[in-house]
BARO-84285 format. One record per residue (C-alpha): y, x, z. Coordinates in steps of 0.1 Angstrom, whole numbers, plus 2048, in hexadecimal, padded with zeros to 3 digits. Layout:
BEGIN
YXZ
...
END
This chain:
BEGIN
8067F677A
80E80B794
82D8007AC
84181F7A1
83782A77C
85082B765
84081F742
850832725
83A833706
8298146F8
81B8166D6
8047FF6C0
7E88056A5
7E17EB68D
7C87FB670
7D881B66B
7FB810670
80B821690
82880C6A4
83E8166BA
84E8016D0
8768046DB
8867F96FB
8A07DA6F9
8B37BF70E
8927AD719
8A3789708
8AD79B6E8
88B7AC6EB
8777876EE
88B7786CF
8847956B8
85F7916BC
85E7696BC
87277169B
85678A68C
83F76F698
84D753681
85576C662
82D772665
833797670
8197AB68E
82A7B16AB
8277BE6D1
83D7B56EF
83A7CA710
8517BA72D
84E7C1751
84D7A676A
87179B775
86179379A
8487AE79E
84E7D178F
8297DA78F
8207BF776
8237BF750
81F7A4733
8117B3716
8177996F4
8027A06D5
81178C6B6
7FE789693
7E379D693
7CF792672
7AF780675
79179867E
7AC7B5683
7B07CB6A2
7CD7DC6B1
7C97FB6CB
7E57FF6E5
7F481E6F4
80981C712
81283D723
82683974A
82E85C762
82E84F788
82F8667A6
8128687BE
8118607DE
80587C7F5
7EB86B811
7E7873834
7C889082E
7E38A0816
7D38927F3
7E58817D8
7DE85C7CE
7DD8547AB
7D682D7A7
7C881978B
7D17F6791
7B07E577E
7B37C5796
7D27AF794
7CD78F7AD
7E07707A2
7FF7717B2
80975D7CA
8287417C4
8387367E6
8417107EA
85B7087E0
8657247C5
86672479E
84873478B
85F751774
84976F777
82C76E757
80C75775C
7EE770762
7CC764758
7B5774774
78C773771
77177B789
7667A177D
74B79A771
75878275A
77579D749
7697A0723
7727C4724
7657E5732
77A806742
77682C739
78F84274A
795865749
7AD87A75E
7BB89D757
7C88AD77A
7E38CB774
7F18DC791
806900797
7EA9027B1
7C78FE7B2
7B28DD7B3
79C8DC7CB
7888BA7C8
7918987B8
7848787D0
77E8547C6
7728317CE
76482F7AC
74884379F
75486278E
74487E777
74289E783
7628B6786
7688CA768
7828E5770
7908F074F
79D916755
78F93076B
7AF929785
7A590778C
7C98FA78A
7BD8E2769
79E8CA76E
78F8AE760
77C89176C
772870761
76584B76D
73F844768
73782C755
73580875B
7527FD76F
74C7DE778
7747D2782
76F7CD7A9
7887E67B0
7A27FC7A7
7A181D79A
7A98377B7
7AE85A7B3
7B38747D1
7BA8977C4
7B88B47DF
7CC8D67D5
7C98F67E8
7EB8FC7FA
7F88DE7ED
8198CA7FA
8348EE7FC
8598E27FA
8638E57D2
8798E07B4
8738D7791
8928DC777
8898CB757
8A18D0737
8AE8B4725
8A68A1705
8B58B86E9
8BC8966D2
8CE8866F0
8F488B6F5
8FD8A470D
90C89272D
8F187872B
8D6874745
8BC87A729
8D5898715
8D78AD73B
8BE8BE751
8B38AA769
8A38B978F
8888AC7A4
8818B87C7
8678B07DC
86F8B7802
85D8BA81E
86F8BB83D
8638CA859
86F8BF87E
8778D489E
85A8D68B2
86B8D38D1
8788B18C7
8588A58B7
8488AC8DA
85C8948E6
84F8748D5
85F8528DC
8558398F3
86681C8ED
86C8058CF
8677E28C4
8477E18B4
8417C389C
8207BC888
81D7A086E
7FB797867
7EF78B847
7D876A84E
7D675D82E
7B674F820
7AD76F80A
7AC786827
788779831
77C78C80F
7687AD81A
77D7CB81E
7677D8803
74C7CF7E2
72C7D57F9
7307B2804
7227BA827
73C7CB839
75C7C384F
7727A683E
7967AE83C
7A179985B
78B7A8873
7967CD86C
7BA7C086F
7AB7B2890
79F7D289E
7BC7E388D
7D67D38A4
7BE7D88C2
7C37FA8BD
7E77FB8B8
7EC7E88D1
7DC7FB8ED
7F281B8DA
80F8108E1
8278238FA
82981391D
85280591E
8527FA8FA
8537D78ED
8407C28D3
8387A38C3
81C7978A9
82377B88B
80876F876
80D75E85A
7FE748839
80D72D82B
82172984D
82474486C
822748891
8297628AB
81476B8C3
83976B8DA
85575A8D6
8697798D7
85D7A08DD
8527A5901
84D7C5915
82B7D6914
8187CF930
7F67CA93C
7FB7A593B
80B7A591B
7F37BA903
7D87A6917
7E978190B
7EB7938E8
7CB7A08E4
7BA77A8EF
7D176F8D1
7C87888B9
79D77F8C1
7A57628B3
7B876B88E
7A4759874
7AF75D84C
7BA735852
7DB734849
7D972D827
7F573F810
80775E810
827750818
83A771823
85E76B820
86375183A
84F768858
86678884C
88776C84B
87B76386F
874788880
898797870
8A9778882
8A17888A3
8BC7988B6
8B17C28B7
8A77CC8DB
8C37E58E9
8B48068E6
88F7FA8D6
8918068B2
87B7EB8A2
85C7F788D
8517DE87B
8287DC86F
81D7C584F
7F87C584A
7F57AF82B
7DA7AE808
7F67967F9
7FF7937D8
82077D7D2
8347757B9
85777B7CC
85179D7CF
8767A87CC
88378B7E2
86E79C801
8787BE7FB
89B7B67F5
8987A2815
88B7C0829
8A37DB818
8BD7C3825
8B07C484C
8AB7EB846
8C67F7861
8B37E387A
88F7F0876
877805865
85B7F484F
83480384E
8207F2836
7F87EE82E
7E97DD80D
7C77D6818
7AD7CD7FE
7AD7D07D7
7CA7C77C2
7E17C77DF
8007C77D1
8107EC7D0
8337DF7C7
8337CC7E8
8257E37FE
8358037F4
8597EE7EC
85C7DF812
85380581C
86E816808
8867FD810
87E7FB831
87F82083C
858822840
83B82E833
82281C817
7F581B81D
7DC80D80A
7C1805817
7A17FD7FE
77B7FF7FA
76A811818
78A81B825
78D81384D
7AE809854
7B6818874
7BA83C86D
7D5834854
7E881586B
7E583788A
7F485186F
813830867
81683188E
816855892
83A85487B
849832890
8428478AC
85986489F
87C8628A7
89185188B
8A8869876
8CF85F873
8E8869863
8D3876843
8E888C828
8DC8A0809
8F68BD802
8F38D37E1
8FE8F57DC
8FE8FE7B7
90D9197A1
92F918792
931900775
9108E777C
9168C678D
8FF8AA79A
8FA88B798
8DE87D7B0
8C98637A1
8B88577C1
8C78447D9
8CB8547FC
8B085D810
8A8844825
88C85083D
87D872847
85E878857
84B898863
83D8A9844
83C88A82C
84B89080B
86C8857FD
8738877DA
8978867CB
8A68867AC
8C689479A
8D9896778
8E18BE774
9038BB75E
9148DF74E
908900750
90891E766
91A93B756
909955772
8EC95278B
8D593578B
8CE9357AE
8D59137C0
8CD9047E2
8C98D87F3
8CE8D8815
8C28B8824
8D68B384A
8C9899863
8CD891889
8A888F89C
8AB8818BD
8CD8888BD
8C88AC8B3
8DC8B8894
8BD8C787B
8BD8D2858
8A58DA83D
8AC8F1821
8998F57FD
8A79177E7
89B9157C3
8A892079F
8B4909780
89D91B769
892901753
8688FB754
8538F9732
8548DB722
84A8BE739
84E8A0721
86E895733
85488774E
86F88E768
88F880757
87D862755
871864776
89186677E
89E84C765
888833776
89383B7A1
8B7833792
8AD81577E
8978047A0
8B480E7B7
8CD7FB7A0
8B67DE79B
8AD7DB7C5
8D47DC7C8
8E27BD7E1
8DF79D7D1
8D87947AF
8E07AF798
9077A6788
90C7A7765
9177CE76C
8F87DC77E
8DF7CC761
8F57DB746
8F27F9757
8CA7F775C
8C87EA736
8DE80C72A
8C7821741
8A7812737
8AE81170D
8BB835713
89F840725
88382E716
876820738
86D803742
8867E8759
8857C3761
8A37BE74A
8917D072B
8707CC714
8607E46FF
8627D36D8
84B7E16BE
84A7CB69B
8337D867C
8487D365F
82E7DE64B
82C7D7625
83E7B7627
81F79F624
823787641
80277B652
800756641
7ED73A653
7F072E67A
7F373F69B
7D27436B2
7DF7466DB
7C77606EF
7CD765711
7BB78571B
7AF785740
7B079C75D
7967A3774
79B79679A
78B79D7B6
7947827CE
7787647C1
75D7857BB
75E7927DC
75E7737F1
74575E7DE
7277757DE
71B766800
7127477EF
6FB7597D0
6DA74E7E1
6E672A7DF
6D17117C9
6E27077AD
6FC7217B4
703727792
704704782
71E6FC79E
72F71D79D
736714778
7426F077A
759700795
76771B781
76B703763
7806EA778
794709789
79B71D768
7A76FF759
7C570276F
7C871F772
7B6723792
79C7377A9
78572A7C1
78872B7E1
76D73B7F5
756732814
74074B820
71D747831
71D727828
70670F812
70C6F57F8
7116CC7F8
72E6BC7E8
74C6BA7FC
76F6BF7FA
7776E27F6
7976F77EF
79E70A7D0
7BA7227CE
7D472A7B3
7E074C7B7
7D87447E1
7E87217DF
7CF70A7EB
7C46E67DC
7AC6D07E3
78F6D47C7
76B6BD7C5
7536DE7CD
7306E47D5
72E6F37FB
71E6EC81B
71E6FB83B
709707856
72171686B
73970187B
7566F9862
77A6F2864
78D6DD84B
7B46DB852
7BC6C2835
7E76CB83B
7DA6F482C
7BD6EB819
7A6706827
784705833
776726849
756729855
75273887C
74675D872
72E769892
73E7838A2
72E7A589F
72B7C08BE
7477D68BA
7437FB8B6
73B80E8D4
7628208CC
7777FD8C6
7617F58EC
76F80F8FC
79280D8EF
7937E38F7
78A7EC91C
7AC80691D
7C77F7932
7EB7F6928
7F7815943
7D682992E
7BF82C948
79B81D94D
78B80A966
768813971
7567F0967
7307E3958
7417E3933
753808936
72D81193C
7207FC924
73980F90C
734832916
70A82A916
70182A935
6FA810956
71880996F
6FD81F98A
6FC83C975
72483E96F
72F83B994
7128529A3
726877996
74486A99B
7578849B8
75E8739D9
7868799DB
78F86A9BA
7978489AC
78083699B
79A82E980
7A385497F
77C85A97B
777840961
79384A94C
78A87194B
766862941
77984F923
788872919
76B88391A
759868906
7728668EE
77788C8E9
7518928EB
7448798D0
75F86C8BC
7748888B1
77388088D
78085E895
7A18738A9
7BA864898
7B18438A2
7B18488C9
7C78688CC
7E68518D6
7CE8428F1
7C7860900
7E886D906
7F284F916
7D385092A
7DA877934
803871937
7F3855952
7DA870963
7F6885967
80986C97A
7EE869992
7F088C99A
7CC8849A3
7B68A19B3
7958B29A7
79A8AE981
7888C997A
76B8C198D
76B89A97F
7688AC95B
74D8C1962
73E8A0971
74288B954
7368A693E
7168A594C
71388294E
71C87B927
70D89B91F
7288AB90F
73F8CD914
7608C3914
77A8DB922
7978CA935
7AE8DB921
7A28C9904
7A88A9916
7C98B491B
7C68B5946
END
């Protein structure tokens, strides 16, 4: 499910009898159906995973021979607007097995996970898009039907999957309005069955804010900070990035991703990089100052990252960076890059919300099934912002957008004021805000108690220091109550308060999880402490003879992905077979070699990413590693030329200039002769070279700004410094050369 949805309808059909299912105590929940069970009754147990809010164990007890039972299971989450201003709806239709870190006890439900081609099932999905303002185009990394708009307004639309999904990826929806993202409030009137007072009896609010910042202080971006990246280096990350099989592998976009960041950063910050697997390593002992010498040490490091580290061990890196002491006036900005999915899932994030005053927390699920309750949890909890990162997706244009918002100043001192007629009171629902960033949304949440015996009109006034600059935001909207919404917003609501209670310090005291249960039965939504119970009663005859177990599986995409490089093996499939047998009888997926052919030889398998030594069928022709103490086995991948772009932003130095040099040329197309010859007499050749790079950059790779704008500035912010003479003339220079008419205010000279 997704990280955030708030499950509150689950049903059952068995013939034509229609169950519905109630929320209890999860324990008193569990013993109610084991006892329909035994008495022979049909029953169905939903329960969310104690460890990992995003997954769900779904029990189906008693079903008669030959008899079917259809399930419907309704959840309201909010959407997560992207950098280009769309929406994200997710289907999750890939859950990984999770990883279990040494050491800890297995609690969270056993998942049985299939390559997708194996899943006995098929997908149809349908999606109906209503909006106050028009629709402009539905996106996806699936193959989708045509748009249907369904009134002559275009603010209700349909659209629907193609058929034949073949479970290699998640379902991903990107919905585009027309003026979309305006500061607003939705007042939704309570349940008229619930008591008056109660969260589900009273009106409850939701705004969605977006603030927008001075621009004389966001001119003034920050240049320094402690800037920390944890690389995931675990043995899944050599899968492709996505299902074509041919492209980039996860580890060498993270590669070029850090390149990049690292030539971004602001000259007088600090930073560090850890890695980590089934153990870690820094790249540093402790963050150093950005230098020359310093991003050259870490970029030598970073060429050599190979997925060969086994595990997704992520607790003990995270335990290891928070230990060190903060840098006196470096806010640290802290950078996971992971396609993990772990079963302590609450453990991390309560570790990060713990470390929050120290550091904000930008995280990046790479790959499908990625899980979205690790990567958005750290983010929330950390005072960051969340990306996803799947199918053809490049990487760096969302990591730039994350280091756009560490670049911002941090906000302080955040407070939500509310001015409200005479007689109405609120209660918030959210906890505070946490983090603010230029034109990203906020939502919040509040119980609207009494009534207003005059005007309606009410007002939120979010205050905030910027840099030190006092700044407010203000949102004016009435408590007229909107048409029936299906209480999507109380519970909505219902579910923020239940996952800030839950995420409180500690294991949740015998206080807090009566609280969540109250909330949760209540409200009808989903917690860790409650299950949805649905028993058919029926007419009394109880189901006579003995109980068949079924396990029905999930697709993965983890063995898919990475084994396809072996399908022109001989005897592939016999051996793929007597591998899968061995593997699925504990529970297990193999783990993959690519470009490499078969022999027998010890070979890992993984359960949920936890390596063992299994007999296999492989052979290489590359030269192979075997490090017995991780149980992994790589094979050397051959390097490919990088991108005439990634060149030219490898050869940047730290200060942002250029140096006139064989591989500059090389980069920009043309011979070392044919660079120098315009160049004028009376300027540098760094100077020279580094307008070139602008030009360049500016000229043929401006739908690929948002990758090198950060580059640039430093690179003019270093031109400027040099005060250097004929600028204009060295533009019209390199203009000719590359062929190109840039203007140098463009370039920003």
């Amino acid at each position: 499910m997704p990280a955030d949805a708030a499950v509150c309808h689950f049903s059952a059909k068995i013939g034509q009898t229609q169950v519905v299912a109630e929320v209890q105590e999860k324990q008193k929940a569990r013993e109610e159906y084991d006892d329909a069970l035994s008495s022979g009754q049909q029953a169905f147990l939903l329960e969310e995973s104690e460890q990992s809010p995003d997954i769900f164990s779904l029990s189906v007890g008693s079903l008669p021979p030959e008899e079917s039972a259809s399930i419907r299971l309704e959840y309201v989450t909010e959407l997560a607007v992207q950098a280009d201003d769309g929406l994200r709806f997710c289907l999750p239709a890939v859950l990984n097995p999770r990883y279990q870190p040494q050491g800890s006890e297995g609690g969270s439900a056993q998942v049985t996970s299939v390559p997708a081609s194996l899943v006995p099932y098929s997908l149809s999905f349908s999606a109906r898009v209503s909006s106050p303002r028009p629709v402009c185009k539905v996106e996806s990394n699936c193959s989708l039907d045509p748009l249907q708009y369904l009134n002559t307004e275009q603010t209700q639309a349909s659209v629907q999957l193609a058929a034949g999904h073949k479970f290699d990826r998640d379902v991903e929806l990107l919905i585009y309005y027309k003026d979309a993202h305006q500061p607003a409030a939705v007042v939704e009137a309570g349940q008229a069955s619930a008591k008056p007072g109660s969260l589900m009896g009273d009106p409850v609010v939701m705004l969605s804010l977006y603030p927008e910042f001075p621009q004389a202080v966001m001119s003034k971006m920050t240049s320094c900070g402690e800037f920390v990246f944890l690389l995931d280096r675990s043995g899944s990350m050599d899968c492709p990035m996505d299902n074509s099989h041919q492209g980039e592998t996860r580890i060498s976009s993270a590669r070029d991703t850090l390149l990049l960041l690292l030539k971004s950063l602001p000259v007088g910050c600090y930073f560090n990089i850890y890695s980590f697997g089934s153990r870690y390593d820094s790249i540093f002992p402790k963050s150093v100052e950005y230098s020359q010498k310093s991003m050259e040490d870490a970029l030598k490091m970073v060429e050599k990252m190979k997925a060969d580290m086994g595990g997704t061990e992520i607790l003990q890196p995270l335990k290891q960076i928070f230990s060190q002491p903060c840098i006196p006036r470096q806010p640290r900005q802290f950078f996971i890059f992971t396609d993990g999915e772990v079963e302590n899932t609450k453990e991390v994030i309560n570790l990060v919300k713990k470390n929050a005053a120290s550091h904000r927390c930008f995280s990046f699920g790479i790959g499908e099934g990625a899980s979205s309750a690790l990567i958005t949890g750290v983010a929330k909890e950390g005072g960051g912002h969340a990306q996803f990162i799947t199918g053809t997706d490049r990487m760096q244009p969302k990591v730039m957008q994350s280091l756009r918002f560490a670049l911002q100043p941090a906000v302080m001192d955040i407070s939500v004021t509310w001015d409200l007629p005479k007689g109405v009171s609120v209660t918030p629902l959210s906890p505070s805000i946490k983090n603010l960033f230029q034109g990203q949304r906020s939502l919040l949440y509040a119980q609207l108690t009494g009534e207003s015996t005059g005007a309606s009109d009410s007002c939120v006034t979010v205050k905030y220091r910027l840099a030190d600059h006092p700044s407010q935001n203000q949102l004016h909207f009435s408590l007229k109550l909107t048409e029936d919404t299906g209480l999507t917003i109380h519970r909505l609501g219902a579910r923020t308060l239940i996952r800030s209670l839950e995420t409180e310090d500690g294991e949740p005291s015998g206080g807090v999880k009566e609280k969540v249960v109250e909330l949760s039965v209540q409200s009808g939504v989903s917690s860790a402490f409650t299950a949805f119970i649905a028993v058919n009663k029926g007419d009394g005859k109880a189901i006579q003879g003995p109980l068949v177990r079924r396990n029905v599986p999930t697709p993965m995409m983890y063995y898919q992905a990475c084994m396809s490089a072996l399908s022109s093996v001989k005897n592939y499939q016999h051996c793929v077979m007597q591998q899968q047998q061995q593997c699925l009888a504990l529970g297990a997926i193999p783990m993959p070699v690519l470009g490499c052919q078969a022999r027998a030889m010890l070979a890992p398998c993984s359960i949920g990413n936890r390596a063992m030594p299994i007999q296999a069928v492989y052979s290489g022709m590359k030269r192979r590693k075997y490090d017995e103490s991780e149980h992994t086995l790589s094979c050397e991948p051959q390097q490919p030329p990088r991108e005439p772009l990634l060149q030219l932003i490898s050869l940047q130095k730290a200060s942002g200039s250029w140096l006139l040099e064989p591989a500059l040329a090389a980069a920009l197309g043309k011979t070392s002769e044919e660079l120098e010859k315009p160049k004028p007499p009376s300027v540098t050749q760094e100077v020279w070279a580094t307008i070139l790079a602008l030009i360049w950059l500016h000229g043929f790779k401006m739908e690929a700004q948002d990758e090198w704008e950060f580059l640039a500035m430093k690179a003019v912010s270093w031109l400027h410094a040099q005060k250097a003479p004929c600028v204009a003339e060295c533009v019209d220079a390199g203009n000719a050369l590359l062929g190109v008419k840039v203007h140098k205010d463009a370039l920003g000279l």
